[in-house]
LUMMARVO-134769 format. One record per residue: residue in three letters; x, y, z of N, C-alpha, C in turn. Coordinates in steps of 0.2 Angstrom, whole numbers, padded with zeros to 4 digits, always signed. Example, Ala and Ser with C-alpha at 12.3 -4.5 7.8 and 13.67 -1.06 7.14 Angstrom:
# LUMMARVO-134769
ALA+0066-0028+0039+0062-0022+0039+0066-0016+0039/SER+0064-0011+0035+0068-0005+0036+0064+0000+0039/
//
This chain:
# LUMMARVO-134769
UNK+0361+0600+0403+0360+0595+0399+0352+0596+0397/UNK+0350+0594+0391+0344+0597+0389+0341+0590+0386/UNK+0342+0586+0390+0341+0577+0389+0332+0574+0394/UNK+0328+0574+0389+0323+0571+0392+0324+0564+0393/UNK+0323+0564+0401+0324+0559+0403+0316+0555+0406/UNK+0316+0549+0402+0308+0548+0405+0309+0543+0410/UNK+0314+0538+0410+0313+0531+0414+0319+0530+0418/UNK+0320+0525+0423+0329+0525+0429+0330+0524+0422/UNK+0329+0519+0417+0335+0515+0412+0338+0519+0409/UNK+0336+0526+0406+0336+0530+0403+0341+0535+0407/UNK+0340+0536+0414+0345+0540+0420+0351+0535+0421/UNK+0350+0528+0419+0357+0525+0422+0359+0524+0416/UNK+0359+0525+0410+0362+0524+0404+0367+0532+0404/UNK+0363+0536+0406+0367+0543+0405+0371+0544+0408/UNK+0369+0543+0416+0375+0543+0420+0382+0537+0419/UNK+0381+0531+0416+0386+0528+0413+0390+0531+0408/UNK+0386+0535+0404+0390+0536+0398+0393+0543+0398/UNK+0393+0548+0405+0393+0553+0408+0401+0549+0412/UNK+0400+0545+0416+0408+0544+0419+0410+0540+0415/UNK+0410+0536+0409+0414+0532+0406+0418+0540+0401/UNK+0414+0544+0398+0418+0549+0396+0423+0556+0401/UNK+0420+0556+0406+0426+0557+0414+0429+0554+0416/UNK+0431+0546+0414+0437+0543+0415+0440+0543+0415/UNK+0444+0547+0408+0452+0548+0409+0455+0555+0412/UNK+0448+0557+0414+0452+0564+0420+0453+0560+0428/UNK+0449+0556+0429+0448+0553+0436+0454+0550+0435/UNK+0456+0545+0428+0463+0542+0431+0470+0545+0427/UNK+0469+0553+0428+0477+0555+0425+0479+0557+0432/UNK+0485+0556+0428+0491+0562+0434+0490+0569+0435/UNK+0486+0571+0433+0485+0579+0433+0477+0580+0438/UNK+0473+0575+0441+0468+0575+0446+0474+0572+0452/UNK+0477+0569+0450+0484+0567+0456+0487+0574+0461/UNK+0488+0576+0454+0492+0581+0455+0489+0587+0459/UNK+0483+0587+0456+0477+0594+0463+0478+0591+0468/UNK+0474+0585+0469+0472+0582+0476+0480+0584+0480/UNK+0488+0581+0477+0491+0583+0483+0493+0590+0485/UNK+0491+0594+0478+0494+0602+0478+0486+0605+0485/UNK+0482+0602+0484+0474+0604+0491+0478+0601+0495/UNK+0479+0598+0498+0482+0591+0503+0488+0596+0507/UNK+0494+0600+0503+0498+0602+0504+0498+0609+0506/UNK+0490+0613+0504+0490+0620+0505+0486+0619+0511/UNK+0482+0614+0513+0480+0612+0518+0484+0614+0526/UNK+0489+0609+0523+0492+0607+0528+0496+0613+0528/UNK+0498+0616+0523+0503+0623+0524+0500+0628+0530/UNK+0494+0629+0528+0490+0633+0533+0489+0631+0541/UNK+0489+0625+0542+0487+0623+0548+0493+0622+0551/UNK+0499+0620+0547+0506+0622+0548+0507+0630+0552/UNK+0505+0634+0547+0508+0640+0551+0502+0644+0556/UNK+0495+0640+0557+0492+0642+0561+0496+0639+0568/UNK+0497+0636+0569+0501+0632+0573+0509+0634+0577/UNK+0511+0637+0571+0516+0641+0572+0522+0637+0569/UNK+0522+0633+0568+0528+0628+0563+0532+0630+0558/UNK+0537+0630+0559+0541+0634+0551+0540+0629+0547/UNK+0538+0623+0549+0539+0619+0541+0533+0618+0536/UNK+0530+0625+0539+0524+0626+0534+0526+0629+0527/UNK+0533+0635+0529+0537+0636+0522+0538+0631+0519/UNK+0541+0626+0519+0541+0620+0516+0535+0617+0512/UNK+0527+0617+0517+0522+0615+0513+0523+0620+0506/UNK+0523+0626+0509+0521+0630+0503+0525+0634+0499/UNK+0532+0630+0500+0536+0630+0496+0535+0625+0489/UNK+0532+0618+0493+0532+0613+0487+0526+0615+0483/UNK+0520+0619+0486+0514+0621+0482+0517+0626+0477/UNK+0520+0631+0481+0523+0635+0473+0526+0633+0468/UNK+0532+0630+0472+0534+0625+0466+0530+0622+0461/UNK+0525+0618+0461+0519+0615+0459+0516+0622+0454/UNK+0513+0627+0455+0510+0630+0453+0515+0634+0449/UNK+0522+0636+0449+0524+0639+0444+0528+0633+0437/UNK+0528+0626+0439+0529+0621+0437+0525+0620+0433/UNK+0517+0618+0433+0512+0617+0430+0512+0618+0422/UNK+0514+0627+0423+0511+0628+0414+0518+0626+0411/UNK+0524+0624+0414+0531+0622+0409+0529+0616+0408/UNK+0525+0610+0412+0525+0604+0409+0519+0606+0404/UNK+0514+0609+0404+0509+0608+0400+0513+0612+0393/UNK+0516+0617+0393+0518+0620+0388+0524+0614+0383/UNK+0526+0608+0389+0531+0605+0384+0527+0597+0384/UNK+0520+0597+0386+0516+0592+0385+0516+0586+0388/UNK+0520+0588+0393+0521+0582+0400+0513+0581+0403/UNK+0512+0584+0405+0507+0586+0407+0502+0587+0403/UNK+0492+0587+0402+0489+0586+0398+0483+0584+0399/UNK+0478+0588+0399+0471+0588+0400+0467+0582+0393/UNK+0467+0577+0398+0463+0572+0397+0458+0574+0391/UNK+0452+0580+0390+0447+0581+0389+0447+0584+0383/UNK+0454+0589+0383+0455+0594+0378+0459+0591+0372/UNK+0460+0583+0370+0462+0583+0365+0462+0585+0359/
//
């Protein structure tokens, strides 16, 4: 940002107007969606560190996720906040 900031007023103004326009990423279904697809590759690995089959399971439902993703975004289920 190439914003001369001289005073806090001027930094707290920015940063308000900096998350009011990251809003609608922080409240979609698609920051939903990463946080459980990290959550689940997490757990996938620590699953088979462990030795647990039902880590195929984690990392079945991440795949699924991840080959899933571009067929909602291609039929606009899904939707990046930003990029209207």
């Amino acid at each position: 940002m190439s914003q001369e900031i001289k005073n806090i007023k001027e930094a707290g103004a920015l940063v308000l107007r900096a998350w009011r326009q990251a809003s609608p990423f922080f409240l979609s279904i698609e920051l939903l969606l990463m946080l459980l697809l990290s959550f689940v590759s997490v757990a996938g690995v620590w699953l088979a560190v462990i030795g647990d089959l039902r880590c195929l399971l984690a990392f079945g439902a991440a795949g699924a996720y991840l080959t899933a993703r571009p067929l909602l975004h291609v039929k606009r289920v899904l939707a990046w906040p930003f990029m209207r």
